[in-house]
Backbone as CSV, one residue per row, in Angstrom:
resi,resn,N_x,N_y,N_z,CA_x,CA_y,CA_z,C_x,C_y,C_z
1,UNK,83.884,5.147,-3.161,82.833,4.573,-2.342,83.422,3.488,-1.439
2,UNK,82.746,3.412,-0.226,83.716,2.360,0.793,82.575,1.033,0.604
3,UNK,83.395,-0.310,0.799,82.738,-0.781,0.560,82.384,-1.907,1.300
4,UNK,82.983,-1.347,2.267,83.459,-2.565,3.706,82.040,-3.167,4.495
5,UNK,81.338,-1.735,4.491,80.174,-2.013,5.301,78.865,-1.577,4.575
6,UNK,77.974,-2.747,4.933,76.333,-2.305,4.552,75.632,-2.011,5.085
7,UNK,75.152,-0.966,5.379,73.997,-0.740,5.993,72.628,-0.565,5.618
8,UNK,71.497,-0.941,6.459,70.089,-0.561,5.645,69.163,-0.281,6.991
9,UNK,68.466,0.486,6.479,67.566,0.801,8.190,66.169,0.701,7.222
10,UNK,64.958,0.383,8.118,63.829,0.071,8.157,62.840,-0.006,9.170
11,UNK,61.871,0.550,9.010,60.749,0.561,10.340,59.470,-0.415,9.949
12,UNK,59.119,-1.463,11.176,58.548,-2.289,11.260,57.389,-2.291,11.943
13,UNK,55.951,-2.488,11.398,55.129,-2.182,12.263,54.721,-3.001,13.394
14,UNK,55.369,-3.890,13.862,55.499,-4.809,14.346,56.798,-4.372,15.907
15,UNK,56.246,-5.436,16.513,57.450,-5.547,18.159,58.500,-5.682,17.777
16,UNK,59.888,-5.337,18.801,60.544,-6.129,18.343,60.875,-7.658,19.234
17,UNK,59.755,-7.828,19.872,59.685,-9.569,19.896,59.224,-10.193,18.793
18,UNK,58.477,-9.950,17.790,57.896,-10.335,16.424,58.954,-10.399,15.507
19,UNK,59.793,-9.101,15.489,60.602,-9.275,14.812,61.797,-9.818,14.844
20,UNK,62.344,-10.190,16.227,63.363,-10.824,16.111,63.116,-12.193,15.970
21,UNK,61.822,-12.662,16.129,61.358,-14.564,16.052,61.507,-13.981,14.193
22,UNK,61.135,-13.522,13.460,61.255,-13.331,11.625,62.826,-13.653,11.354
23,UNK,63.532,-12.608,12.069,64.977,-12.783,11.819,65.725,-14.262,12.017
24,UNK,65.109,-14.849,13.175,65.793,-15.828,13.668,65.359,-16.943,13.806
25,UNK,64.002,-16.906,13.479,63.557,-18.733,13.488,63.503,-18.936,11.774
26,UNK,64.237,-20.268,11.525,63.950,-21.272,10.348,62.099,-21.041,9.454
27,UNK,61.547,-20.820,10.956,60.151,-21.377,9.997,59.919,-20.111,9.446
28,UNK,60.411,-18.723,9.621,60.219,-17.351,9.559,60.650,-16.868,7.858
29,UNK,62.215,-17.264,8.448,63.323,-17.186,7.619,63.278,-17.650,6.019
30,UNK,62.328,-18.752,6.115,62.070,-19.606,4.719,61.024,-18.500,3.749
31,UNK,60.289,-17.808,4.538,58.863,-17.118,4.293,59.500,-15.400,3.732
32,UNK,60.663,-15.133,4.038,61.152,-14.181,3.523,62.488,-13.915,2.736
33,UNK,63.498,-14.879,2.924,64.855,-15.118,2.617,64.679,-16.095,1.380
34,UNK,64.930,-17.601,1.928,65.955,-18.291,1.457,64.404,-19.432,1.023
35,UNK,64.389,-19.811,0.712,63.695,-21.544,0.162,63.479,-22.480,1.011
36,UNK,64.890,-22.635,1.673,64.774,-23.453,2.891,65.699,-22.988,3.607
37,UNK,65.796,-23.320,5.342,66.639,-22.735,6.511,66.441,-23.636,7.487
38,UNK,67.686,-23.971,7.728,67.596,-25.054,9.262,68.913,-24.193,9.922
39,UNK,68.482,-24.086,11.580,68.969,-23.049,12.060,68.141,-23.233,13.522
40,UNK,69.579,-23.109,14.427,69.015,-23.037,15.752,70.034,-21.698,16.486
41,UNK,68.540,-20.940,16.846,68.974,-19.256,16.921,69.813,-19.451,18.137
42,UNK,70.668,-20.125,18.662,71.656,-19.726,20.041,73.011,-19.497,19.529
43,UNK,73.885,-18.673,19.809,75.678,-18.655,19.569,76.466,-19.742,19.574
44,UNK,76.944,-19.572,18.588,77.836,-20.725,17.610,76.670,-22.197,17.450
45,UNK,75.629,-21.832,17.653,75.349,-23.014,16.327,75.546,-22.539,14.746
46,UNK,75.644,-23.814,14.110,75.624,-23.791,12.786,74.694,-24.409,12.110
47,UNK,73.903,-23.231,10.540,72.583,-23.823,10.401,72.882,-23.617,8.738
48,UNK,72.054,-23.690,7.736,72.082,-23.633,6.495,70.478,-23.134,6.088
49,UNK,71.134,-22.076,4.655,69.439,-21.641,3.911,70.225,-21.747,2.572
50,UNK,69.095,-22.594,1.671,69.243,-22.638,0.462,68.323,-22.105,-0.238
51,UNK,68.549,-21.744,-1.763,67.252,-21.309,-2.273,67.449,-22.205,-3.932
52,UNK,65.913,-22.624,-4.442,66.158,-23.684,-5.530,66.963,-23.257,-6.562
53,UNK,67.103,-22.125,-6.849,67.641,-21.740,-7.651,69.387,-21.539,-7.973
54,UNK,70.072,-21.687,-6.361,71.029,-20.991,-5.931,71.811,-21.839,-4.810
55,UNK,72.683,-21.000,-4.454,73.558,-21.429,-3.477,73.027,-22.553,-2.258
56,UNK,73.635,-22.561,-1.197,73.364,-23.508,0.200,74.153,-23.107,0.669
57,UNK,73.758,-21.764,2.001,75.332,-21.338,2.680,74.955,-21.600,4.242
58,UNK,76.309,-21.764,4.915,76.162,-22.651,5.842,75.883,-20.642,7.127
59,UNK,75.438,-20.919,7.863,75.400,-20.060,8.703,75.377,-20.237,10.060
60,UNK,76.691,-19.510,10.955,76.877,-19.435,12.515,76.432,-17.953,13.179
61,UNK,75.530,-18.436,14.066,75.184,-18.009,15.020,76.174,-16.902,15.732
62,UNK,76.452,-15.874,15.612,76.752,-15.498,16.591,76.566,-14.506,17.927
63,UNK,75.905,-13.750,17.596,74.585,-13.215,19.214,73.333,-13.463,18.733
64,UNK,72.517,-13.955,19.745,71.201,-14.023,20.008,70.933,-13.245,21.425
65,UNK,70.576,-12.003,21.048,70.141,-11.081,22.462,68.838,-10.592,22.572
66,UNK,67.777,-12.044,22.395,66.423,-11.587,21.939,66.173,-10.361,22.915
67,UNK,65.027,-9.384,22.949,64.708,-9.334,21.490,65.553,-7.569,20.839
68,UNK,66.735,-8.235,20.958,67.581,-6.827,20.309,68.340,-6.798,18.999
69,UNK,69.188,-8.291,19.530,70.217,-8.142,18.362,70.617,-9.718,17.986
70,UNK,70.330,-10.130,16.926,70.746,-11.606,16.003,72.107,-10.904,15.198
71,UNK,72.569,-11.839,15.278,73.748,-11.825,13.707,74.565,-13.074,13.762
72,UNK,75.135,-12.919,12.820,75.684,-14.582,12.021,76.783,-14.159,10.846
73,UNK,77.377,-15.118,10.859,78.232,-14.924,10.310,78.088,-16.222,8.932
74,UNK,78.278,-15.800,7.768,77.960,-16.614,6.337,79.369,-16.336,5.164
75,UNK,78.735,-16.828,4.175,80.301,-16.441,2.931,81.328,-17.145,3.044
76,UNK,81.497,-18.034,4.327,82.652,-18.531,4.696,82.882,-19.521,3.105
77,UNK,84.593,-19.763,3.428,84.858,-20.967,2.357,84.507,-22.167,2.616
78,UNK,83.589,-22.862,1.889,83.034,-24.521,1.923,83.814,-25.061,2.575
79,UNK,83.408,-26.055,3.546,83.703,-26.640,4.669,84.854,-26.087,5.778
80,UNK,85.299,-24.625,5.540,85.634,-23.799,6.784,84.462,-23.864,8.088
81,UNK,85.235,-23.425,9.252,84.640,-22.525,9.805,84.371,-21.235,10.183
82,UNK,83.476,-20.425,9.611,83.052,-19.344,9.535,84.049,-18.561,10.990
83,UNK,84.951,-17.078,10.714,86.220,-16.594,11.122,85.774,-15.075,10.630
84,UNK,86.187,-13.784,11.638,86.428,-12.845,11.378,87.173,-12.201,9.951
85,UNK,87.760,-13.190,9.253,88.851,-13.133,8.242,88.376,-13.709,7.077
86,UNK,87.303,-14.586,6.917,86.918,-15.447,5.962,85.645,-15.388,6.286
87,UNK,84.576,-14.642,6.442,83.445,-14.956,6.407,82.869,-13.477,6.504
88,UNK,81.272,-12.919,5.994,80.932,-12.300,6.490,79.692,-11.883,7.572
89,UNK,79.606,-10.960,8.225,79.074,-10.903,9.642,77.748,-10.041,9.606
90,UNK,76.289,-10.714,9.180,75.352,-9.477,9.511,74.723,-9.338,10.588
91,UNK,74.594,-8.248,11.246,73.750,-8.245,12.481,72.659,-7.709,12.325
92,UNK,71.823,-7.762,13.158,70.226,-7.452,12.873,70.051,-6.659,14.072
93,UNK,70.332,-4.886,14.554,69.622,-4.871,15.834,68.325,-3.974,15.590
94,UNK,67.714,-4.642,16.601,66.637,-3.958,16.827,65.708,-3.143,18.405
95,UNK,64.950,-1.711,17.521,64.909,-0.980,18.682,62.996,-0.763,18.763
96,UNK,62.528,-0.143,19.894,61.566,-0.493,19.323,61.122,1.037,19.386
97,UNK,60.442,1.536,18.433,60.707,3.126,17.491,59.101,3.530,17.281
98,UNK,58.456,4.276,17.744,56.930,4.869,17.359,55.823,3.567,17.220
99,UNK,55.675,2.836,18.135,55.009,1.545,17.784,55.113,0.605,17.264
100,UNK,56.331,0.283,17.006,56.639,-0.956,16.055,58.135,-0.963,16.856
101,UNK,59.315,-1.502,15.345,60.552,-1.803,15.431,61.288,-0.981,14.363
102,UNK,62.449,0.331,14.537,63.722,-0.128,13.787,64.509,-0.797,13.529
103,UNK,65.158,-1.335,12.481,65.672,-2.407,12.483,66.562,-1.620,11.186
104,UNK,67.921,-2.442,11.574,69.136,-1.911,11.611,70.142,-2.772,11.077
105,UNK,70.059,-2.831,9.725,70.905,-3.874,9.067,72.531,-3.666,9.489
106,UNK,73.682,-4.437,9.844,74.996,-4.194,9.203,75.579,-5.292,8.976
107,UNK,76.349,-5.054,7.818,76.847,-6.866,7.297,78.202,-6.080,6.580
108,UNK,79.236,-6.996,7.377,80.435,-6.394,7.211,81.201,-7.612,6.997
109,UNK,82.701,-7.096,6.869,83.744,-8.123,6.857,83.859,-8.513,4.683
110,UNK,83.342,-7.264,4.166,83.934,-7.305,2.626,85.581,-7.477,2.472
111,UNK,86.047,-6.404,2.799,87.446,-6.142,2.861,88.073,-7.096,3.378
112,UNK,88.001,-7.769,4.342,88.495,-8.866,5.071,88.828,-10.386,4.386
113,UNK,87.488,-10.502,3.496,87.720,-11.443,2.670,88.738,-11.868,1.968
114,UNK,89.510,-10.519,1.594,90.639,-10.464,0.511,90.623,-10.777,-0.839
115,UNK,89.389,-10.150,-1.443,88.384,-10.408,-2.854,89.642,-9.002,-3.570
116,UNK,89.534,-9.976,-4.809,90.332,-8.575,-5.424,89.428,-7.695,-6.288
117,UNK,89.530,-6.442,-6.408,89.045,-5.191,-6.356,87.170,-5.373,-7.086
118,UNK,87.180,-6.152,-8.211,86.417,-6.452,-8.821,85.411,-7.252,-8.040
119,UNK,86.118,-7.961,-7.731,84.864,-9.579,-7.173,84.622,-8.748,-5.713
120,UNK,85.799,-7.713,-5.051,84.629,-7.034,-4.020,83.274,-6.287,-3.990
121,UNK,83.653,-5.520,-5.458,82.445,-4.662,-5.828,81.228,-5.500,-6.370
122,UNK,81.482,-7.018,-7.172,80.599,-7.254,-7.220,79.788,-8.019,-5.992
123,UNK,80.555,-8.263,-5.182,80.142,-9.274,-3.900,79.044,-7.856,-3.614
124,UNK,80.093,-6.788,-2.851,79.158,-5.905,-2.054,77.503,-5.322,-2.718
125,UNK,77.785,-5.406,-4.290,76.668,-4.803,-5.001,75.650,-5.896,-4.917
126,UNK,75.995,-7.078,-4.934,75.148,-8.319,-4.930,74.299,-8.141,-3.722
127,UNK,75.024,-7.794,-2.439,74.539,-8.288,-1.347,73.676,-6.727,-0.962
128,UNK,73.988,-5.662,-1.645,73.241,-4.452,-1.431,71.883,-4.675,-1.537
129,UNK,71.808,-5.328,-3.473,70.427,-5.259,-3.882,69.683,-6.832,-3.748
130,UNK,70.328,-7.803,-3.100,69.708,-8.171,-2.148,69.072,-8.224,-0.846
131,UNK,69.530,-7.619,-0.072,68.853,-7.023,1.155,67.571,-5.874,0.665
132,UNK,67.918,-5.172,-0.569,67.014,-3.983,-0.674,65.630,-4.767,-1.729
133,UNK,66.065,-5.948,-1.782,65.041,-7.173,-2.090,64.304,-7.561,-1.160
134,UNK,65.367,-8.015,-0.087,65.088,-8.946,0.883,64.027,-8.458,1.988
135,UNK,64.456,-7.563,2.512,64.374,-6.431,3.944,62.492,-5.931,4.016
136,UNK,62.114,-5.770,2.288,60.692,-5.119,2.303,59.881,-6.528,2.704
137,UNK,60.372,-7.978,1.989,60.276,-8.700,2.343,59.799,-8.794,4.220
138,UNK,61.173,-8.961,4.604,60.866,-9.110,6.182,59.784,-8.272,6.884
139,UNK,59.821,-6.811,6.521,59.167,-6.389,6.975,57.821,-7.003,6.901
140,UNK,57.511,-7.075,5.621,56.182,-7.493,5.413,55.416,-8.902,6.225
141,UNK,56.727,-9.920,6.355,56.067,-11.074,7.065,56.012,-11.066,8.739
142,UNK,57.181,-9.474,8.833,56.630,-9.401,10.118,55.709,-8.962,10.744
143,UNK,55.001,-8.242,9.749,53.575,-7.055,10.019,52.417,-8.360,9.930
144,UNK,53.149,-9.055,9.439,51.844,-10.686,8.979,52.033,-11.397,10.223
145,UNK,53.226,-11.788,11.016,53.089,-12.441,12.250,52.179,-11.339,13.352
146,UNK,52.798,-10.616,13.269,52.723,-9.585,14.173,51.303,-9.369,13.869
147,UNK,50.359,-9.477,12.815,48.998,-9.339,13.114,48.303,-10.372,13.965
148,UNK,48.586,-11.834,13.339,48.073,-13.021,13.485,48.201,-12.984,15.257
149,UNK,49.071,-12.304,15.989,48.665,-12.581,17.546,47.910,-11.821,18.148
């Protein structure tokens, strides 16, 4: 099994102007992800989401092409800066598909890390069945913005 790259696809009943403000604003982000998120959606800022239970990972910006494609780069080593080589990279694009949005997980840069064989499989399995946590999530708070206008 390869384990470099994740992918997850999902259809949103929602825009994808709705959905890329879910992906990319803090106040969105808290409501489906993380506990808390401070985060300003432009390239190469750097923002942070913690959750009470868990980690505090720092996260950079790197495209904001409302309303298509967010991604960022996270995982980095504590007080690095987040690098093709040391960090990993998810992007979010989105299309807009039978009335709503596809949306198009990929979060890469496992292999890159240089995790040995074990701590890759568990990184990648971690971050699988989190997204397949996470993602029904998003959808859902985006079908909730996306009503409210």
């Amino acid at each position: 099994m390869e384990l470099g790259t994740l992918e997850r696809h999902i259809h949103i009943d929602a825009s994808p102007e709705v959905v890329y403000e879910v992906v990319s604003r803090p106040e969105h982000i808290r409501e489906w992800w993380s506990d808390e998120a401070s985060l300003d959606p432009t390239p190469g800022a750097v923002g942070e989401i913690s959750w009470h239970d868990g980690p505090t990972e720092t996260l950079t910006v790197v495209d904001a092409d409302p309303p298509r494609r967010f991604s960022f780069r996270w995982v980095a080593p504590e007080g690095a800066a987040a690098t093709d080589t040391n960090s990993l990279l998810v992007t979010f694009e989105l299309t807009a598909s039978n009335g709503g949005t596809q949306l198009h997980l990929v979060e890469t840069g496992f292999r890159e890390k240089g995790w040995e064989t074990a701590v890759l499989e568990e990184q990648y399995h971690d971050h699988e069945t989190g997204w397949d946590h996470f993602l029904p999530r998003l959808r859902d708070r985006a079908i909730a913005v996306g009503a409210d206008r």
